[in-house]
N, C-alpha and C positions, 0 to 999 in steps of 0.2 A: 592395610586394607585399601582398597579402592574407595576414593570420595569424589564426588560430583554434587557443588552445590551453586545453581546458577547465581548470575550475576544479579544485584540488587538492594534492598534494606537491608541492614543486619539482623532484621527479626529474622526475616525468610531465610538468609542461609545459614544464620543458627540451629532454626527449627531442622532443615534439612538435614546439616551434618550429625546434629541431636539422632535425627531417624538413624540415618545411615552408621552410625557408630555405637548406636545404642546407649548415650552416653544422654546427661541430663545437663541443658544451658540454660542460664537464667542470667537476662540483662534488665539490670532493674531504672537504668538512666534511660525515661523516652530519650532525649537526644541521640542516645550511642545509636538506638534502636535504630530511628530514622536514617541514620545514613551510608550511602551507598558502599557496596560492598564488589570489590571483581569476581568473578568467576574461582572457586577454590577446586581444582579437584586434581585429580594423580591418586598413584598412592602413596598413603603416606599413615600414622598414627593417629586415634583421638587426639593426643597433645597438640600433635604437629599441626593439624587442621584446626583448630579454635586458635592455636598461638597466632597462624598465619589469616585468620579472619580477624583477629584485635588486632595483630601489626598494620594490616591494610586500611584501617579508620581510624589510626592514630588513637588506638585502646589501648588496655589490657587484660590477658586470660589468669583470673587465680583459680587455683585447683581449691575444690570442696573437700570435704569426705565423701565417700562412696565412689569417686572416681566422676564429679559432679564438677559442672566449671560457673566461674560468673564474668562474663566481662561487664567493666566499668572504665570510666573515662581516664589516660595516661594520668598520672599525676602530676601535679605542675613544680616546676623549677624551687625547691624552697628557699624563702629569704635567709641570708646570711646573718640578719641582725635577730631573726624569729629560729631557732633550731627548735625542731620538733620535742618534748616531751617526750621523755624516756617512758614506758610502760611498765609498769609494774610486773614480776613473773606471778604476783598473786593475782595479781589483777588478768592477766592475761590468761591464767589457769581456771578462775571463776567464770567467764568469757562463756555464754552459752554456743552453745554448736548449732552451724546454719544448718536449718533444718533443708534437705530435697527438694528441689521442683520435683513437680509432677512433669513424666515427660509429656513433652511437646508434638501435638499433630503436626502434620506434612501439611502446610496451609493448601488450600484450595485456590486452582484457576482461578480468575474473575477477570470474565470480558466485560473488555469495558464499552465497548461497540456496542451491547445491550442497553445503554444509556441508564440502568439503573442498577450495576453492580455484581449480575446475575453471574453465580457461578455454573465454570464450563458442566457440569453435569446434570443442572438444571435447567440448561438452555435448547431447547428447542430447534436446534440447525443445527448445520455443518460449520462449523469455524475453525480456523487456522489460524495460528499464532506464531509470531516467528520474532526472537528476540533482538536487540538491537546491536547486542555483542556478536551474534549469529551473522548479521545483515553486512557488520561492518567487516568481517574476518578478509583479509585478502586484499583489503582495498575499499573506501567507500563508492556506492555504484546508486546507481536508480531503481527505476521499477523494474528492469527486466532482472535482479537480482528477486522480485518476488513470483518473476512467472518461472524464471529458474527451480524455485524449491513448491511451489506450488501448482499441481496439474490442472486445476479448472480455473487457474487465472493465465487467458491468452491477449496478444497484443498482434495489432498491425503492424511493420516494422518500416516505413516513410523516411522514418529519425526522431533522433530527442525531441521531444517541444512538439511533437506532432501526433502520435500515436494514439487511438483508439483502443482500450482493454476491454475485454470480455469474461464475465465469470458464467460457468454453467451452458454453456451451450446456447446463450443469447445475444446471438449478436447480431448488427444490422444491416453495416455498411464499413465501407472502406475508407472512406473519404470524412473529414470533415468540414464540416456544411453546419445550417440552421439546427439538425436535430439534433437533440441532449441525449450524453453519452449514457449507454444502457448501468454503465458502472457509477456508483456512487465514491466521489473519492475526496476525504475530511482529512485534515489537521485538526485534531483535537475532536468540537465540536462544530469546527468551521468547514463549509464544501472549500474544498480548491474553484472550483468553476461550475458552471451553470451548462451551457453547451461550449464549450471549447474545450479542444484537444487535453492528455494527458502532461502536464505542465514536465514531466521528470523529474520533481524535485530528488535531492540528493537524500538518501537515506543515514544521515547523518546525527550521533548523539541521539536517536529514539530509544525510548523504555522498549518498544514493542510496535509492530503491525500486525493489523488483525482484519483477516478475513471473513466477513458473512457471505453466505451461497443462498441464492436466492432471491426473491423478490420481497424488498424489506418498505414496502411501502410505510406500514402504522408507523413504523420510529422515523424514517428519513425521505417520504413524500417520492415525488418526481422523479426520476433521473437513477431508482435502486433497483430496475426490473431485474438484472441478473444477481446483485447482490452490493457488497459495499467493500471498500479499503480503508481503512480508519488508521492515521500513522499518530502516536502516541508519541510526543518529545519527551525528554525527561526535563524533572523541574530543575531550577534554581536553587542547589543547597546552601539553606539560611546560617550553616553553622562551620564552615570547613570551605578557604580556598582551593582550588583545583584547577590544575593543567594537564591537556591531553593532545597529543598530537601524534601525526603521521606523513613519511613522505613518499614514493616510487616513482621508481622508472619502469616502463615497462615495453617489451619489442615486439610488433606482429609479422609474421614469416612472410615475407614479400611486401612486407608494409613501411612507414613507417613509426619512428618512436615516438613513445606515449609518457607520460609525466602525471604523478599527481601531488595535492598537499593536504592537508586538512589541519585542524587547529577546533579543541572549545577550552575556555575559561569562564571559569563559576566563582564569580569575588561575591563573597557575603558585602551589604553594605552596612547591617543594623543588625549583631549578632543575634540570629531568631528571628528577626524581625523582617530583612531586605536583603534581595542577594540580586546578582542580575547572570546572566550566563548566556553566552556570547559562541557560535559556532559559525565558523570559515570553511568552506573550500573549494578547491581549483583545480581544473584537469581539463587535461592538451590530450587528446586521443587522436594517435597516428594515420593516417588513411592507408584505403589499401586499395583502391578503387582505379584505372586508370581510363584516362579518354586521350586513347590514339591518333583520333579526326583534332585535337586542339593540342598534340604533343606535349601532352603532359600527365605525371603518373600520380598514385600515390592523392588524390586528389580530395578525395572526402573528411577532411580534419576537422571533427569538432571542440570546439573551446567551450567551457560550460565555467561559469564563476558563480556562488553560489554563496549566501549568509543568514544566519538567523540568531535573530536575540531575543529571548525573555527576562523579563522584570517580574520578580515574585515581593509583594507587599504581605505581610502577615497582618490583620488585623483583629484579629482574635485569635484563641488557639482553635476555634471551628469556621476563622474566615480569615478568604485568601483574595488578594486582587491579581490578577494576572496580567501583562501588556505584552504580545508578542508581535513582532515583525520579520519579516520575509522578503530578499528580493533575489532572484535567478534570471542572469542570461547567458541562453544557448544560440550559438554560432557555428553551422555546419557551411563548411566552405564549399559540399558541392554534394549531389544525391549522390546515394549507394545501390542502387540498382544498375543491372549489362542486363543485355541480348539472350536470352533462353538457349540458343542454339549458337554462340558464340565463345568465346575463353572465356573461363570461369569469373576473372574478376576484371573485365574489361567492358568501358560502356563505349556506345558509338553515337552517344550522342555531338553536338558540334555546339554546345552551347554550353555555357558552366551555369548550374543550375543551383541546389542549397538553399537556407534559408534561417532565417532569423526570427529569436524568440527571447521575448522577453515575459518576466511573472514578476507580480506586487502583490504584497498579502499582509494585512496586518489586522488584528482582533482584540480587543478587550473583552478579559472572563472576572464572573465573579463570583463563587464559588464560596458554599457557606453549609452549616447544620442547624435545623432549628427541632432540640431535640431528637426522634431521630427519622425525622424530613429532611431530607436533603434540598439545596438548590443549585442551579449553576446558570449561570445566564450569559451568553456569548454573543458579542455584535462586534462583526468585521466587514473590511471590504477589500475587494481584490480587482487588481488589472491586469490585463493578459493582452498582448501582442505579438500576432503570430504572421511574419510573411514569408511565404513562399515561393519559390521561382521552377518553373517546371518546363521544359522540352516542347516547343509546340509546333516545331517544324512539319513541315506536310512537304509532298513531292508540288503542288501549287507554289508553298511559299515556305523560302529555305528560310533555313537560322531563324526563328521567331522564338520567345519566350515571353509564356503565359506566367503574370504575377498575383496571386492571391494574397488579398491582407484582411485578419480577422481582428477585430479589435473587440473586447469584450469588459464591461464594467459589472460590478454586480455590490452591493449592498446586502446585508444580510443578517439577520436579528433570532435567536433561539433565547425562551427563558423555559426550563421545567423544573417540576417539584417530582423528589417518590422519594419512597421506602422498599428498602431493599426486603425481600424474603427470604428469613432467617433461620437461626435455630430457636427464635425468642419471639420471631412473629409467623403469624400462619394468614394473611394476608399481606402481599406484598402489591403496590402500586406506580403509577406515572403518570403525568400528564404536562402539558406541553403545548406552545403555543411558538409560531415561527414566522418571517415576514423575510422577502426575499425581495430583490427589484434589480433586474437583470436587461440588459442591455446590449449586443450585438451587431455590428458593422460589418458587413462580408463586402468588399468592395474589389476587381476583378480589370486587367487588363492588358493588353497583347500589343508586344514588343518586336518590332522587323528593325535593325538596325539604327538609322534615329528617332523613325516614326513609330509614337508611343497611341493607342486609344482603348478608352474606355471602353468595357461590355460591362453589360446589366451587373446591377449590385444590389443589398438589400440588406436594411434594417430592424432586427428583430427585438421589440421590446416585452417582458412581462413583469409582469407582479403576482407577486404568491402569498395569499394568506391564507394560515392552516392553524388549526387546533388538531391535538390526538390524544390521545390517551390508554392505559392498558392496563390492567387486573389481573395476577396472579395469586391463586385461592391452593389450600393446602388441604385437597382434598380428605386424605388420609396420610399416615406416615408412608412416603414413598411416592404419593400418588398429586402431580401439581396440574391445575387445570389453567388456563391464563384466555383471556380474550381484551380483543384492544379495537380502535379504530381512529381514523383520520379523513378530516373533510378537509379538502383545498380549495378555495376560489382561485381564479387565474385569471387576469387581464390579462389580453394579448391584443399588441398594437406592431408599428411599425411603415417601412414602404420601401417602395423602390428609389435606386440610385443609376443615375446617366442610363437612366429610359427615354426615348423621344415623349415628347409632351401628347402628340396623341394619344398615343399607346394608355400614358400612363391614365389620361382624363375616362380614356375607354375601360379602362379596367379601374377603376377606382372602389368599387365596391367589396375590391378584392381585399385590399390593406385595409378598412373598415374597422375600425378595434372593435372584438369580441369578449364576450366573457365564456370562461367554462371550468366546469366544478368535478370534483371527485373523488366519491366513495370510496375509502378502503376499508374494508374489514378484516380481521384476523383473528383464529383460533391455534390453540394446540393443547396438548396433552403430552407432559412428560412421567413415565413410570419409570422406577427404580426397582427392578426384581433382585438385586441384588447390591451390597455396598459400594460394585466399583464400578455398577452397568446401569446404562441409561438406554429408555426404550421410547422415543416421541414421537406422532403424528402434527402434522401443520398445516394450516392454510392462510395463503396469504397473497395479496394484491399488490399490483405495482400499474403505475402509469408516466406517460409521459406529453406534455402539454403541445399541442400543435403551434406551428408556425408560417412563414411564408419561405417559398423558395424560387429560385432560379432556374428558367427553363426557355430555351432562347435567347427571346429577347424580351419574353413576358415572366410577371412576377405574380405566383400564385398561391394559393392556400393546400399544408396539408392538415391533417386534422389528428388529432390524440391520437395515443395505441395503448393497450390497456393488455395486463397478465397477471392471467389467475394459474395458481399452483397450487399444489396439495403433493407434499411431502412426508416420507417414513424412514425415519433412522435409528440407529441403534449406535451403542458408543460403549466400548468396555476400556477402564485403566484413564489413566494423565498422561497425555507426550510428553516425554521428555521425562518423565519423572518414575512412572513404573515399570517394571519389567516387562509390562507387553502393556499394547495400547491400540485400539483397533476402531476406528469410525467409518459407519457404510449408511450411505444416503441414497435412495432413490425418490426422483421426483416425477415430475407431468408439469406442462406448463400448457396453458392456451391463449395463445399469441393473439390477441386482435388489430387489425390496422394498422400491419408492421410499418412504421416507416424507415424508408430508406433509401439510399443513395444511384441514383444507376447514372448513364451517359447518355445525355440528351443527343439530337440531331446537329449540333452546333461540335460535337464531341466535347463539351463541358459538363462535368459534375450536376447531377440535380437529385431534386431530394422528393418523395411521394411515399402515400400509403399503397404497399405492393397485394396485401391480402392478408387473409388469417395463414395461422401455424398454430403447431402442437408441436412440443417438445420433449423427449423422454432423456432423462440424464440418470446416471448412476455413477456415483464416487466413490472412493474409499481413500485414507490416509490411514497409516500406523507404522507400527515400531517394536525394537525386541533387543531388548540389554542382552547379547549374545556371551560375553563377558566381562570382568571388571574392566571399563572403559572402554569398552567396546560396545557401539549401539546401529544396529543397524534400521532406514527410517525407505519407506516409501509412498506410493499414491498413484491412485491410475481414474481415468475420469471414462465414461464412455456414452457419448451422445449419440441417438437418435434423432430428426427430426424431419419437418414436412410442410410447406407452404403452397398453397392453394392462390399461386398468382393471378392478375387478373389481366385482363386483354393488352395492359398496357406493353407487359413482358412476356408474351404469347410466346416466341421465340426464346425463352430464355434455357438455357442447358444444364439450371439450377433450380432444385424441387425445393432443397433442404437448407436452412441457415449459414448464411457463408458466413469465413472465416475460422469456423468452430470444426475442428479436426473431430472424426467420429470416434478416435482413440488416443489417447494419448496418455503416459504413464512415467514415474520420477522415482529411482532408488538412489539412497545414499546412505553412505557408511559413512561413521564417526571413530575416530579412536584418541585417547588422551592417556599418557604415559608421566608417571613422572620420571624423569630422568637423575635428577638429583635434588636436594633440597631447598634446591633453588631452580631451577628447572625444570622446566613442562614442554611439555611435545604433544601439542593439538594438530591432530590431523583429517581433513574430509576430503571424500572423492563422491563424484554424483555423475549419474546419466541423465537424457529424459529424452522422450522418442515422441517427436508431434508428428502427427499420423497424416491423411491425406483432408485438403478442402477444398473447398472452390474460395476465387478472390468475392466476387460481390451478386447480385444482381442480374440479369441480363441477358441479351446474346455477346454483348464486347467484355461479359465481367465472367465468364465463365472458367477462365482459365485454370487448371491445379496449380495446388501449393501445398508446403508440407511434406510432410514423410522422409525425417529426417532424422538422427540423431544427434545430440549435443551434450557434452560432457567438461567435466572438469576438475581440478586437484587443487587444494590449500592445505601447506603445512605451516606451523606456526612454530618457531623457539623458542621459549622464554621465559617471563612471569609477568605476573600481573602488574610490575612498573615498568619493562622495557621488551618487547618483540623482535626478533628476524619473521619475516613472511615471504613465502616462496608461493603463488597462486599462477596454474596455469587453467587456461578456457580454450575449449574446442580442444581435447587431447586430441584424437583423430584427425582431425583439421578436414573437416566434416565441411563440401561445400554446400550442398543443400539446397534448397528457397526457402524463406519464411516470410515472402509475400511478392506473389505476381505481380505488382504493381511501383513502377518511378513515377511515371506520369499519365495523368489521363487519354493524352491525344496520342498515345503511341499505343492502344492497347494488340492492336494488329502485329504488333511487332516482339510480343512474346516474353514479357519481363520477367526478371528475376531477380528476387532480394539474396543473393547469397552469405552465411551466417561471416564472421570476422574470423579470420584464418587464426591457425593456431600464436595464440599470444601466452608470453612468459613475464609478469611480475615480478619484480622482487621490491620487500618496502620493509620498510621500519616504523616501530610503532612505540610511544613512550609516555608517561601515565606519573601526574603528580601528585 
């Protein structure tokens, strides 16, 4: 029979295979339980699947009566001077018989993006979950591996270390600048960053990523207006060493070749007690880009080196100390955007452009039960170094390149308490308290062969204190009501950088540190008319705190933007887990004091509140076990919207939120075979079609983009200790745009991001 039980504890893929077999497991060692387990599935027997889930955690499966199993821990080596005691056959005949487990439910979702353990059918939004076995199949990659499988998560495409994400149909601008990104995006319970770019961390060794859609203000403040990305690492296993690793090569058609590596090891230090778990990896990505004016091909090669370790301390069996650290740098030797009306993958610029980036992250958690209140309390801080080199030649003055450098510090403190809402309680709660202190350096200057000078720069400083909290009531069986809010204070300071002294004395009132505060409230309503459907109404607030920005040669103020939403969804079945599974969301947003990015007079990036908007989106995502090992999965998103600009962008040839395609939709097929006893054959293929947008802002930002397709294949050979992997991207070899934009000062000139020509992988992958 066909089985499929994802990767994880050994409870969960007990309990699964238990469902799927109809058979009855019972592991009566918490240790066995605890620990991780790979992916089981093919076809294959009851026996054959419980044998091959104890062999894989170092167990064993004994057969019951009734066709019932239990696994318990191998047995250990016996001493040669102790031989075991013979057993009596009286004694063994007297021997009562193990009585049945009861079978085993199919444990339930729990997002953990909820901050208080809420299972997916009582949660109130759109969320998406994508596993970490899922993320890594093929090769490990970054975030475009999650705009890939997910239709309402879009990105700007600049490069690594640079990019702008969008969830839902809210996005801003193109460029990054002083304003904080519309997207919330955490390690654990830690943000990556405050206002700077999307770091690309490597999606490496995660439990899971998980999506919220929408504007998630009550739980995550500032910076959540379109929704949030939450990447979950896996822990430190306290009981059981562990080695995993992977290598490839890989070749892009007209390009050249690409390499990668990765590595984690999980050494317990204090059986039960200390473990520490250590993840590496490195990847050389080919270019494919050429610039003719400086005779040379093949020019865009990023280097990305990337590490992360956690320290797990047990101090009770309900308290945990956690220490995790982070450091990634990304190195692109040259941008990836050509000429619109030019050959496909050829730039004409005359300068070599690229840019460097560097990420620091490191957090202390500490995580506890007191009865059954939970706590968790996380304080990190992170550095981010971002410079950029961009094209700033003019027909006035040749060869010049314009260099951006973002420097960003942030400090950062979350402590909350809740109770989860259960089968045992019918009030469920949260509250939470958080401190933020954020720091920003935009500093900016223009290069003609030796002569180097400064243009205007600026300093953006804030502080964030906020309380929130939130109430889930059980109104009837079926029927959950939840309301929550969040106040934030915000200090905002800062100044200008290589301003002349008048200027700056004349405007001085401008940089003046302010304060300003802000309401969030939140409601919902989720109904269960049925065992496997969910039916919920929401509303919910998001904001984002004003700052100063760059305009000329003057340094000015923009002010907050704030979004209210009222959301209706419905939700039938578990992805990934039942035979069909279907989630459809429509929302309304109303945009106030968008800020964003357009092109000042000087042809420099600047940043303003452009006017209100209203936002209409509609999503769907689901799934349909078509047959055994065979599932086929998709999603399509479709945005409306509308901006009400003000005189500044009188001229602009954009009504509606740039960057956000009005359609865009993702199908993929899964299939898993067992081949032989020891062999599996996991196979995916996927499309996805981003529709048509505009770049930004404007009359220079108007340009389309989009309306493309993208595709790709990964088969896998193997088992769960050692892999072949065959992964190809862009089957089609699909040239595209997926953003009108290399550089500012050339918008005249008609750009295009065209996608990476068709590339073929192959790697190996092997598991201790």
């Amino acid at each position: 029979m066909a089985i499929d039980a994802p990767a994880g504890p050994v409870a969960e893929s007990a309990i699964a295979i238990a469902r799927q077999t109809g058979t009855s497991i019972v592991i009566a060692d918490s240790a066995v339980s605890r620990r991780r387990a790979p992916r089981i599935s093919g076809r294959m027997s009851p026996r054959e699947a419980v044998q091959r889930l104890a062999r894989s955690v170092n167990a064993r499966a004994v057969p019951l009566r009734g066709g019932a199993w239990r696994i318990e821990p191998a047995p250990r080596q016996l001493s040669r001077r102790s031989p075991p005691k013979k057993q009596s056959r009286q004694t063994a005949q007297t021997q009562p018989a193990v009585p049945l487990p009861p079978p085993a439910p199919m444990p339930e979702i729990v997002v953990i993006a909820s901050k208080r353990d809420t299972k997916l059918q009582d949660l109130p939004a759109q969320a998406s979950i994508l596993t970490g076995e899922e993320l890594e199949l093929g090769g490990v990659g970054g975030t475009e591996r999650i705009t890939q499988r997910i239709a309402t998560v879009a990105s700007t495409y600049l490069g690594s270390g640079r990019n702008k994400l969008f969830i839902r149909g809210i996005a801003d601008s193109s460029f990054t600048g002083p304003t904080q990104a519309t997207v919330g995006q955490y390690l654990g319970d830690m943000r990556l960053s405050y206002n700077a770019p999307d770091p690309d961390l490597r999606l490496s060794d995660l439990e899971r990523v998980e999506v919220l859609e929408g504007p998630q203000g009550t739980l995550y403040g500032a910076g959540s207006l379109g929704g949030i990305i939450r990447m979950v690492p896996n822990s430190p296993d306290l009981d059981y060493a562990s080695l995993r690793g992977s290598l490839g090569r890989g070749l892009t058609q007209g390009g050249t070749g690409s390499a990668d590596a990765g590595v984690m090891v999980n050494i317990p230090l204090l059986t039960d007690r200390a473990a520490i778990r250590v993840v590496a990896d490195a990847a050389s990505e080919g270019g494919y880009i050429d610039k003719p004016m400086l005779g040379r091909d093949n020019v865009n090669r990023t280097e990305i080196l990337s590490g992360r370790a956690m320290a797990r301390l047990q101090l009770a069996p309900d308290w945990t100390v956690d220490v995790i650290g982070l450091a990634q740098s990304t190195r692109a030797d040259d941008s990836q955007y050509t000429a619109r009306n030019g050959p496909p993958y050829e730039s004409m610029a005359r300068v070599q452009e690229g840019s460097a980036a560097d990420y620091r992250h490191g957090q202390l958690v500490v995580a506890g039960q007191l009865g059954t209140v939970h706590l968790r309390s996380t304080t990190g801080i992170v550095s981010q170094d971002l410079e950029e080199r961009y094209d700033a030649t003019t027909v006035e003055q040749n060869e010049r390149i314009f260099t951006q450098r973002n420097h960003t510090n942030m400090l950062a403190h979350e402590t909350r308490l809740w109770r989860p809402l259960d089968d045992t309680q019918t009030l469920g709660w949260l509250t939470g308290v958080s401190l933020i202190d954020n720091e920003t350096q935009l500093s900016r200057s223009l290069q003609q062969q030796i002569l180097r000078a400064a243009t205007p720069g600026v300093v953006n400083t804030v502080t964030e204190a906020t309380a929130y909290g939130e109430v889930s009531v059980q109104l009837r069986n079926g029927l959950i009501a939840s309301a929550g809010a969040r106040y934030t204070t915000v200090r905002l300071g800062g100044g200008a950088e290589d301003v002349p002294l008048a200027l700056m004395i004349a405007r001085a009132e401008v940089t003046e540190s302010r304060t300003q505060s802000a309401f969030l409230p939140s409601l919902s309503l989720v109904a269960h008319p049925g065992p496997s459907t969910s039916l919920y109404a929401r509303y919910q607030e998001g904001f984002r705190p004003g700052g100063l920005a760059i305009e000329k040669e003057f340094v000015r103020r923009f002010e907050q933007d704030h979004a209210r939403a009222i959301e209706f969804g419905i939700r039938n079945g578990r992805p990934g887990r039942d035979p069909f599974d279907l989630a459809v969301n429509l929302s309304y947003t109303r945009w106030e004091d968008i800020q964003a990015d357009f092109i000042d007079d000087f042809g420099l990036p600047s940043t303003a509140n452009i006017g209100d908007g209203r936002v209409w989106s509609i999503s769907a995502t689901g799934g349909a076990r078509l047959a055994p090992g065979l599932r086929l999965s998709g999603g399509l998103t479709v945005n409306e919207s509308h901006i009400d600009e003000p005189r500044l962008l009188a001229a602009s040839r954009v009504s509606h939120v740039p960057n956000i395609a009005r359609f865009s939709g993702r199908a993929g097929i899964e299939y898993s075979y067992p081949i032989s006893r020891n062999l599996d054959l996991d196979a995916r293929l996927w499309a996805s079609y981003i529709g048509k947008s505009r770049l930004g802002m404007g009359p220079e930002l108007g340009d389309l983009q989009g309306d493309y397709l993208d595709s790709g294949a990964t088969v896998r050979l193997g088992n769960p200790r050692v892999g072949a992997t065959l992964a190809i991207t862009n089957l089609a070899d699909t040239v595209g745009n997926r953003f009108a934009l290399g550089t500012p000062f050339a918008v005249m000139r008609e750009q295009v991001t065209p996608l990476r020509p068709r590339s073929i992988r192959l790697g190996v992958d092997f598991s201790f």
